[in-house]
Backbone bond lengths (Angstrom), bond angles and torsions (degrees), N, CA, C in turn:
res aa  C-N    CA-C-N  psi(-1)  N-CA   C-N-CA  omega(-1)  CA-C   N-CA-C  phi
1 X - - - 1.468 - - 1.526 109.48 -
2 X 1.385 104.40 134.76 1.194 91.06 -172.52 2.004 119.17 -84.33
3 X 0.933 137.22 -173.18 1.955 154.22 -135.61 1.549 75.16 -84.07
4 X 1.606 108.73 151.21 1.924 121.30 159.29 1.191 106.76 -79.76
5 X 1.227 114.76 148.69 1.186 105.31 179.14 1.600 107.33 -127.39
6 X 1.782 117.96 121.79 1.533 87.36 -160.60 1.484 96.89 -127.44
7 X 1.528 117.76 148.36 1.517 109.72 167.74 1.407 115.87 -80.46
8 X 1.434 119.40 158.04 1.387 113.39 -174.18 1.973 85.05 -159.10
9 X 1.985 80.39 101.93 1.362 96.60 -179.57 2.110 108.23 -62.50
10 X 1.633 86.36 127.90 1.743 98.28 -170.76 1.514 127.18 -107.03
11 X 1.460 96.08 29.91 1.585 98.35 -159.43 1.837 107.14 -85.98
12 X 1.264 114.20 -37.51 1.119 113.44 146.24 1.595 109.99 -173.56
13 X 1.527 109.78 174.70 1.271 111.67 -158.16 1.528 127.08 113.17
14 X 1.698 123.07 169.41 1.511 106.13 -176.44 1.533 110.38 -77.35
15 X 1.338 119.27 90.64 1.749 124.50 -171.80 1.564 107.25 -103.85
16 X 1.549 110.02 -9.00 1.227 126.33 -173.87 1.952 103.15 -91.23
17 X 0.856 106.26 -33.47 1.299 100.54 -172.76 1.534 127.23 -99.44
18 X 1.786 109.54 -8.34 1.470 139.86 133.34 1.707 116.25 -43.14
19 X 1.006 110.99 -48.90 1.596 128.83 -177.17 1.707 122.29 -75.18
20 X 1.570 100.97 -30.49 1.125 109.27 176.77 1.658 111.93 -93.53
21 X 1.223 108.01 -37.49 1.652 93.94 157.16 1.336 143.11 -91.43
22 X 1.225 111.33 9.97 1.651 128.10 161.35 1.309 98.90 -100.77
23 X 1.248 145.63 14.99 1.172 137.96 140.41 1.540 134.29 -82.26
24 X 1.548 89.49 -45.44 1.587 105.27 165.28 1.362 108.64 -61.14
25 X 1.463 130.03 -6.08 1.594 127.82 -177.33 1.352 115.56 -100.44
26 X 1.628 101.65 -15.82 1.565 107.17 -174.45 1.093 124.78 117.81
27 X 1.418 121.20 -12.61 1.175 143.04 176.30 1.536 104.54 -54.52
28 X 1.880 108.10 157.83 1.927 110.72 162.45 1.516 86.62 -102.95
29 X 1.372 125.34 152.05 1.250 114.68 154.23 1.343 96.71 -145.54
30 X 1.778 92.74 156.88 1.570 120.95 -148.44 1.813 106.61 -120.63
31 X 1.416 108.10 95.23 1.763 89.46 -166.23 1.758 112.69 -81.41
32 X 1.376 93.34 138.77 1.837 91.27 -144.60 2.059 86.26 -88.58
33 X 1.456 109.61 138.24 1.423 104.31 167.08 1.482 113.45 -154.71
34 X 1.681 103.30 17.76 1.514 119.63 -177.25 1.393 101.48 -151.37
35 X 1.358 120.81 146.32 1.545 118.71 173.84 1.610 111.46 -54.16
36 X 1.251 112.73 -35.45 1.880 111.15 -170.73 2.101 110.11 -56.47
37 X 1.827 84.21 -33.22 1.557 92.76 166.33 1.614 132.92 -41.86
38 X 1.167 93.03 -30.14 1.539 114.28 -170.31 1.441 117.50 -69.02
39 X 1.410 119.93 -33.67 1.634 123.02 178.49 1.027 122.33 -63.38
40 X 1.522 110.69 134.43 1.207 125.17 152.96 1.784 97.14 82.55
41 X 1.356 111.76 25.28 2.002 111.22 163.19 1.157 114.89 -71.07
42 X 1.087 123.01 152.24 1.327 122.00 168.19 1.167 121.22 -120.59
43 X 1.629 131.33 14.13 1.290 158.39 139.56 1.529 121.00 -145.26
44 X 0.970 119.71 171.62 1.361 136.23 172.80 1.774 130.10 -134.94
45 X 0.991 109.04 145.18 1.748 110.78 -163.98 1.726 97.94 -135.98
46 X 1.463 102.20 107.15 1.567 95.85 152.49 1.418 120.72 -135.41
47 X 1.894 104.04 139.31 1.017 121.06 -126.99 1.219 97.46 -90.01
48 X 1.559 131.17 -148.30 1.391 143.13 147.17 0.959 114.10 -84.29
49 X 1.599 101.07 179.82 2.015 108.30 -169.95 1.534 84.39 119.66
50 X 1.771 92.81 174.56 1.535 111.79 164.15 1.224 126.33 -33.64
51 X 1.441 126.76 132.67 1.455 116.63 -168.73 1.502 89.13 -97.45
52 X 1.173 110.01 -33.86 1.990 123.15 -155.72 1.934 93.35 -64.91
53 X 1.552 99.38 -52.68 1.249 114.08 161.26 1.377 132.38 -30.14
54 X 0.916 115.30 -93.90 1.430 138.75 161.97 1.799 112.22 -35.97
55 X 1.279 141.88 -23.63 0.843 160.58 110.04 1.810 127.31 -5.03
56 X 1.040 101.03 -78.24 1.135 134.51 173.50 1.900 110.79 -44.45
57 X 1.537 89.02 -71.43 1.729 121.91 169.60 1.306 118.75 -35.55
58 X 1.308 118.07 -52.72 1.761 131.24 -174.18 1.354 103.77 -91.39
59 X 1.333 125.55 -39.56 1.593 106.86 149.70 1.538 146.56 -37.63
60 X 1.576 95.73 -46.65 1.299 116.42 175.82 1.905 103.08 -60.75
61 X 1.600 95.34 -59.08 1.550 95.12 -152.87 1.753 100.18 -85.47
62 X 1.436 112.62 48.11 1.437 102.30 -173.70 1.677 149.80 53.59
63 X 1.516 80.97 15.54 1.798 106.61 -165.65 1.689 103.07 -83.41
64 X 0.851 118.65 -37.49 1.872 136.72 -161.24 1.706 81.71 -38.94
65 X 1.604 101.53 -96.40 1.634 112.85 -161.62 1.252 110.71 -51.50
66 X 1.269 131.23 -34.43 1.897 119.08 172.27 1.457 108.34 -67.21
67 X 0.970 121.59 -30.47 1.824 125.82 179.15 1.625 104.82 -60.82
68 X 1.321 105.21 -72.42 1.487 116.59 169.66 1.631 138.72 -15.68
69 X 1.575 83.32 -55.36 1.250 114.60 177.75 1.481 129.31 -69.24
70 X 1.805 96.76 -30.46 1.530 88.95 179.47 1.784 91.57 -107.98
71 X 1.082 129.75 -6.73 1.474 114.30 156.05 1.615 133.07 -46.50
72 X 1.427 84.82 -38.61 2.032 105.99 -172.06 1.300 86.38 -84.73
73 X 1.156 135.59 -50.51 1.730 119.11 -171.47 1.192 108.44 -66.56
74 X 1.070 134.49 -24.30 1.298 129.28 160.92 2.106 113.63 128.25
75 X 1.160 96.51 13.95 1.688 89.08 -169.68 2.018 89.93 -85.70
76 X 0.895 90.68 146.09 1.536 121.99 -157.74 1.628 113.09 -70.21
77 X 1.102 129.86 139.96 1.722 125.20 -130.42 1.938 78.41 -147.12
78 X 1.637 110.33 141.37 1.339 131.97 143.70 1.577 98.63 -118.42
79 X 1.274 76.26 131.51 1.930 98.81 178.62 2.124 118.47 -121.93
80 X 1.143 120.70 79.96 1.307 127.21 -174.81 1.259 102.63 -81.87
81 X 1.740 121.94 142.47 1.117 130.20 176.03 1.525 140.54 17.35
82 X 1.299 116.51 -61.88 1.563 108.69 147.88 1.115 128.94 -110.92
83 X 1.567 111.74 26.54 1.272 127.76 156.14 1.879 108.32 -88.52
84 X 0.939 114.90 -15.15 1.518 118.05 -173.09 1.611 84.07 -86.21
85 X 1.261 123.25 -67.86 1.474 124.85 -174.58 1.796 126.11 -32.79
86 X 1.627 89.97 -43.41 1.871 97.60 171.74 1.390 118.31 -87.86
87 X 1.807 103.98 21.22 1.406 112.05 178.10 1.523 118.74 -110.07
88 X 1.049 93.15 -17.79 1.888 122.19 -150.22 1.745 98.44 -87.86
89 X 1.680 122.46 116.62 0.715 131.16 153.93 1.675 136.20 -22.22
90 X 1.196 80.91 -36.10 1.685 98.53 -171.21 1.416 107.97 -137.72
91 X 1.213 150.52 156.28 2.060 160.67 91.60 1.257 100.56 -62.95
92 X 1.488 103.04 121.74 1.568 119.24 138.53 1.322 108.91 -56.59
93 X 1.798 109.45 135.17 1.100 128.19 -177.89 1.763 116.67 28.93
94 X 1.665 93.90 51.35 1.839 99.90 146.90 1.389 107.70 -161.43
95 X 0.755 133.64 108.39 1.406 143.76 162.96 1.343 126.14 -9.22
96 X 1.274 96.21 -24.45 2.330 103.12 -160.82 1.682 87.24 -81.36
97 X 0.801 76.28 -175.50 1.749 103.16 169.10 2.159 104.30 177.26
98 X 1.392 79.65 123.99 1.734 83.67 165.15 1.623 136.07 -101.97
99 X 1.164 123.54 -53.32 1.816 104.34 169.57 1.770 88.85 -101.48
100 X 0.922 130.95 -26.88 1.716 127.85 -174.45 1.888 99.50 43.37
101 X 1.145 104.03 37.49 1.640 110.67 145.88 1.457 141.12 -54.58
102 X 1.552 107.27 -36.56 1.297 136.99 -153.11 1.299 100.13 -95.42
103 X 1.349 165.28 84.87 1.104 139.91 167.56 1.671 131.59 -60.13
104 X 1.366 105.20 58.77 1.451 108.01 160.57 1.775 129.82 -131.64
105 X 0.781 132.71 -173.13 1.515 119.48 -171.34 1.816 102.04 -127.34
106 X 1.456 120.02 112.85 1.118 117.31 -177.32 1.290 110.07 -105.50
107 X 1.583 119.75 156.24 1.600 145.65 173.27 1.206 100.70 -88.13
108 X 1.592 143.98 93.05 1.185 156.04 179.63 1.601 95.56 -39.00
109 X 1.258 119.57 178.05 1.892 130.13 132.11 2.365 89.69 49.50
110 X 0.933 113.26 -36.91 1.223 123.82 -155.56 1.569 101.31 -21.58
111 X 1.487 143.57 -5.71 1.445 138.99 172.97 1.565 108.13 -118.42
112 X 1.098 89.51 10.45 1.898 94.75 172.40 1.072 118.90 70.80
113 X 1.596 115.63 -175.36 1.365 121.41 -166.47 1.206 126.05 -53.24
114 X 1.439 146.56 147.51 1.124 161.78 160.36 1.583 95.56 -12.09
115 X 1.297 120.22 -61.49 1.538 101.75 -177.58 1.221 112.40 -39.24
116 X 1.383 111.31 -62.78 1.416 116.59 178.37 1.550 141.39 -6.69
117 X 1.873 97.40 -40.45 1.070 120.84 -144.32 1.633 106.29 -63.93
118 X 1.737 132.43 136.27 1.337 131.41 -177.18 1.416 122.89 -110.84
119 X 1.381 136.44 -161.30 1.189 136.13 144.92 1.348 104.56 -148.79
120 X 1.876 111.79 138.49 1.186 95.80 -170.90 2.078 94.49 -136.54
121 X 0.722 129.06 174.12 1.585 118.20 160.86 1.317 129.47 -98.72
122 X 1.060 144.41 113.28 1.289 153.42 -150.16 1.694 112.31 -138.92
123 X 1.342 116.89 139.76 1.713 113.51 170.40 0.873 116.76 -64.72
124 X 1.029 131.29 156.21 1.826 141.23 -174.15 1.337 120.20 -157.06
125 X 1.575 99.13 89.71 1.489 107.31 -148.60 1.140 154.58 -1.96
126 X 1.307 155.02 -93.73 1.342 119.72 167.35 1.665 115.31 -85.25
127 X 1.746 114.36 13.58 1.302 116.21 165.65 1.580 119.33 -58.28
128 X 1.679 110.56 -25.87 1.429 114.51 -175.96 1.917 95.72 87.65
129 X 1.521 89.92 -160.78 1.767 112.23 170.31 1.575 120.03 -28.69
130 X 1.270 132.65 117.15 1.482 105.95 175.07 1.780 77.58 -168.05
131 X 2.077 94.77 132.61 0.998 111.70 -175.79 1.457 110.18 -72.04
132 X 1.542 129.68 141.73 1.352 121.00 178.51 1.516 113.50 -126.32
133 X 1.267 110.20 142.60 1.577 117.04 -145.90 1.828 89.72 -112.06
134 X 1.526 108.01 106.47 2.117 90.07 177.92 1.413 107.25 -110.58
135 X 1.334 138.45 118.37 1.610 133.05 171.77 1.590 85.56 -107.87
136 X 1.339 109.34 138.03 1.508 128.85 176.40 0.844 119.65 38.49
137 X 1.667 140.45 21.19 1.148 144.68 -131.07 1.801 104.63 -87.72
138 X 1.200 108.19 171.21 1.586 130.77 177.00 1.411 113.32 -89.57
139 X 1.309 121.20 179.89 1.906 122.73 167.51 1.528 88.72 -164.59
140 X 1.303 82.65 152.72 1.784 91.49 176.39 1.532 84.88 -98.92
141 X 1.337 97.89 157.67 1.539 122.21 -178.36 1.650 110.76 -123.98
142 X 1.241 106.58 -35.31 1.736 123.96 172.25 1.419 123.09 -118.06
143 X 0.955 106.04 118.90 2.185 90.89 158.93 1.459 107.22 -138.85
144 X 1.649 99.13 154.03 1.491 110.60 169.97 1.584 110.96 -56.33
145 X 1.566 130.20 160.64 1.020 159.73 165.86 1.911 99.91 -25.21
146 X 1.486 110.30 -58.29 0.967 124.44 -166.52 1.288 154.04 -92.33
147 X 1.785 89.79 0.37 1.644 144.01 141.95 1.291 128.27 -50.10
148 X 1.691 122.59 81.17 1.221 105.32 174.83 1.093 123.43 -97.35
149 X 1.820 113.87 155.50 1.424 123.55 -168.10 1.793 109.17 -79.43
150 X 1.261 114.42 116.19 1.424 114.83 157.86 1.390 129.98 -78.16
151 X 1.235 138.99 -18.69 1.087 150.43 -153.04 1.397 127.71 -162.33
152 X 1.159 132.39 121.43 1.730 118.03 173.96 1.507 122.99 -127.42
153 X 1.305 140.47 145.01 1.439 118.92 179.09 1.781 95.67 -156.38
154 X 1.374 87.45 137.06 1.473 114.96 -165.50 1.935 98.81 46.24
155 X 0.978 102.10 61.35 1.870 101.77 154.09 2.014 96.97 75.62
156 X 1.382 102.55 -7.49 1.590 90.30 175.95 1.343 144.70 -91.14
157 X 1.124 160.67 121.09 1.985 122.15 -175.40 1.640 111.93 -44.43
158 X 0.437 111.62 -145.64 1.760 124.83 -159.63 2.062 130.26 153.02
159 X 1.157 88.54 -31.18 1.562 120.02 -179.40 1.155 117.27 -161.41
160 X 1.826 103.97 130.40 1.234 127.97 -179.64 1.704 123.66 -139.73
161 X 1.116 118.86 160.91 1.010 143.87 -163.98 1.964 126.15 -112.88
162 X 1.019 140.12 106.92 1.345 115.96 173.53 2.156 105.56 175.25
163 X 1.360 82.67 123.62 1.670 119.27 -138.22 1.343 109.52 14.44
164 X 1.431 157.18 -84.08 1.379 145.56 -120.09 2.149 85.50 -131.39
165 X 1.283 121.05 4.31 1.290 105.93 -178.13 1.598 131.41 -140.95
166 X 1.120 131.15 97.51 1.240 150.54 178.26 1.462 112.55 -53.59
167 X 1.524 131.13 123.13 1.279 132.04 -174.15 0.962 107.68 -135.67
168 X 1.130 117.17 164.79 2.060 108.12 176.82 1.904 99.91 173.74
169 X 1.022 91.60 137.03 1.768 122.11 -152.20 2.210 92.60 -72.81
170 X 1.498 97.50 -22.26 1.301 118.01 -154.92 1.763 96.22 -87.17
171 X 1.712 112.08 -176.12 1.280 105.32 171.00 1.542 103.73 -140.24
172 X 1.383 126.16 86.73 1.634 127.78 -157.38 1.503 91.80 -79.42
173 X 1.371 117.90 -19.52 1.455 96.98 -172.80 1.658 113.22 -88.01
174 X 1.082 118.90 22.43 1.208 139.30 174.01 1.755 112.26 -101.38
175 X 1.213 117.19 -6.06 1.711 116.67 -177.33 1.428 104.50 -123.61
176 X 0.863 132.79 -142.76 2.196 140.60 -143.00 1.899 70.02 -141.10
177 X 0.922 117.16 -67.55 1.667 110.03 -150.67 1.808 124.73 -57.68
178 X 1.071 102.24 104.97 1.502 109.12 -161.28 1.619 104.30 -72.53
179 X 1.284 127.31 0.16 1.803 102.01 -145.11 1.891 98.43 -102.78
180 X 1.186 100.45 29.80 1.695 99.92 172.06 1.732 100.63 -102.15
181 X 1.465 98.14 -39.51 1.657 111.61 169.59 1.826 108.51 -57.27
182 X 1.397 107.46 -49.88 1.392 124.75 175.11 1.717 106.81 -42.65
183 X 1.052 92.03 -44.03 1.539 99.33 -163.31 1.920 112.69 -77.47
184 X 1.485 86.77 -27.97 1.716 97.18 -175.68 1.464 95.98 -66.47
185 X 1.512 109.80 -55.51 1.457 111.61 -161.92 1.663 97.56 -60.52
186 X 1.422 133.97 -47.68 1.439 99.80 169.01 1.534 135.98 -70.06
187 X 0.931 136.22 13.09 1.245 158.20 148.51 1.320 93.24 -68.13
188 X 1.035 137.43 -70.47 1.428 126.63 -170.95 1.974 121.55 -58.12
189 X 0.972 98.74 -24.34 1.307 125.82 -165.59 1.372 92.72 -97.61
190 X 1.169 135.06 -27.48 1.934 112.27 179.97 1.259 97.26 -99.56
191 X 1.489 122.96 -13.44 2.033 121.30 -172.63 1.992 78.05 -74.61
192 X 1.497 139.31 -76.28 0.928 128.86 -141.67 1.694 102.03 -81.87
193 X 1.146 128.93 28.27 1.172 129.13 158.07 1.540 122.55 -107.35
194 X 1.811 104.11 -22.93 1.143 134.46 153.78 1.654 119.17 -22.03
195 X 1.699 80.93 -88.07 1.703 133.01 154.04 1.455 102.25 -10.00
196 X 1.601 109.20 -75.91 1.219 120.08 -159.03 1.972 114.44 -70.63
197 X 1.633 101.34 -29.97 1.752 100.03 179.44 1.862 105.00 -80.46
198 X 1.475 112.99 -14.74 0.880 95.89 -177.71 1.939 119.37 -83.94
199 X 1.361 108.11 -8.12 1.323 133.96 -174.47 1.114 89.28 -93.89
200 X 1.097 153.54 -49.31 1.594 149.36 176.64 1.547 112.88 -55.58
201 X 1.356 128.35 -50.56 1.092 137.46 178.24 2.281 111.17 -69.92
202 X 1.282 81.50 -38.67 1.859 79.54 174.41 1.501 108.12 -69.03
203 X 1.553 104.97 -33.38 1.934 102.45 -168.87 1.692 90.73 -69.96
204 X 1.369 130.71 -32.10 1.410 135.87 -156.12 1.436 99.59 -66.52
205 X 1.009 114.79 -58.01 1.146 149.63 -156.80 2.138 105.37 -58.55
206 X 1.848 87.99 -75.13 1.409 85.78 -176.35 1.814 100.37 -88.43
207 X 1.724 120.60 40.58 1.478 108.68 155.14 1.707 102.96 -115.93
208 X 1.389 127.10 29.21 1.125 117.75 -172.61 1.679 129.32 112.94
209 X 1.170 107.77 -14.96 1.195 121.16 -158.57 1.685 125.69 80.48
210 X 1.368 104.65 29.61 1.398 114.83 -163.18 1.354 141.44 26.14
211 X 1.145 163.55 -171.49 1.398 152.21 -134.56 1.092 119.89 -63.48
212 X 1.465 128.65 -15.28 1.227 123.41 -171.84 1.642 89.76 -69.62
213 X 1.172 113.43 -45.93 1.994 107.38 -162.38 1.401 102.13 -86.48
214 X 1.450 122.33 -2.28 1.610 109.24 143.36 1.585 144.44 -76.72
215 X 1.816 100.42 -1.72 1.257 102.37 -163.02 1.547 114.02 -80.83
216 X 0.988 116.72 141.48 1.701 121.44 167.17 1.451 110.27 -18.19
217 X 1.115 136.90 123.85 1.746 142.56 -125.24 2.030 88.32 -119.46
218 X 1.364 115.01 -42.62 1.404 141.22 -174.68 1.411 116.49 -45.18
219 X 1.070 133.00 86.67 1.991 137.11 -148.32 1.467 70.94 -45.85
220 X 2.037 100.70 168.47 1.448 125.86 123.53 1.488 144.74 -39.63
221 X 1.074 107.25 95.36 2.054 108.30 160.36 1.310 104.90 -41.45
């Protein structure tokens, strides 16, 4: 099979430290800061940092609708801290909304200032134990029906789930423990296996229905 190939939106934020451990995994990664960046990913990662920022940024530099686009089609998304935010259907008390992919409603800043910032250990679904790193972090406050919770700390969500996109209030690419990254890349890895039966079945398809409608037509003796 051939290398992942993942975008890891770079406009600002920790995109460097996303990059360095999907590398150590095997991954190519592609730091996206022009639409041409965008071809041919086979996931996508957006990181933390400014959400208002970052927001703002991919608008400007033509990033918005190519981002969008391969979210809704479905190629498979890590979303860290204000990457959960440019995912999120909804902000309490702000009006914007940026890809509103996500159907849940997040509490921006909701653990306060950067001083603030903690680490605490929390389960993370069937990962078990996994230390979680929050600087200014978000909480979901709402989710659709169809949103499942990965993670909770002190009574909040924190991490979520829901079809092609992974979010989490936390910043794993900030610790030693790879297996949230682990986990994306298989997510990535069953969409392009997906990918691949469904490309098998179209070539099948428009060659005839393959061997059966080549076989010698002439019953059995």
């Amino acid at each position: 099979m051939t290398t992942i190939r993942i975008g890891i939106l770079a406009v600002q934020g920790a995109f460097v430290e996303h990059e360095r451990m999907l590398r150590a995994l095997g991954c190519e990664c592609v730091e996206l800061r022009k639409p041409s960046d965008i071809d041919r990913v086979d996931g996508l990662v957006l990181p933390g940092g400014e959400s208002s920022v970052q927001g703002m940024l991919v608008r400007q530099l033509g990033l918005f609708e190519p981002l969008r686009r391969e979210i809704v089609r479905g190629t498979p998304v890590l979303a860290t801290c204000a990457g959960m935010i440019l995912l999120a259907e909804k902000i309490r008390n702000d009006p914007r909304v940026y890809f509103g992919t996500l159907p849940i409603e997040v509490d921006r800043n909701a653990y306060g200032r950067q001083l603030a910032s903690f680490r605490k250990t929390a389960r993370f679904d069937r990962l078990g134990d996994f230390e979680t790193i929050f600087i200014r972090a978000p909480r979901v406050v709402k989710k659709g029906d169809d949103v499942r919770t990965l993670a909770v700390v002190d009574d909040a969500i924190v991490a979520v789930a829901f079809r092609n996109q992974l979010a989490m209030a936390f910043h794993p690419e900030l610790g030693r423990d790879d297996r949230i990254h682990r986990r994306f890349i298989s997510l990535i890895n069953a969409r392009r296996d997906a990918l691949n039966l469904e490309r098998q079945k179209r070539d099948a398809a428009e060659n005839g229905g393959g061997d059966e409608n080549n076989a010698d037509p002439r019953p059995l003796s």
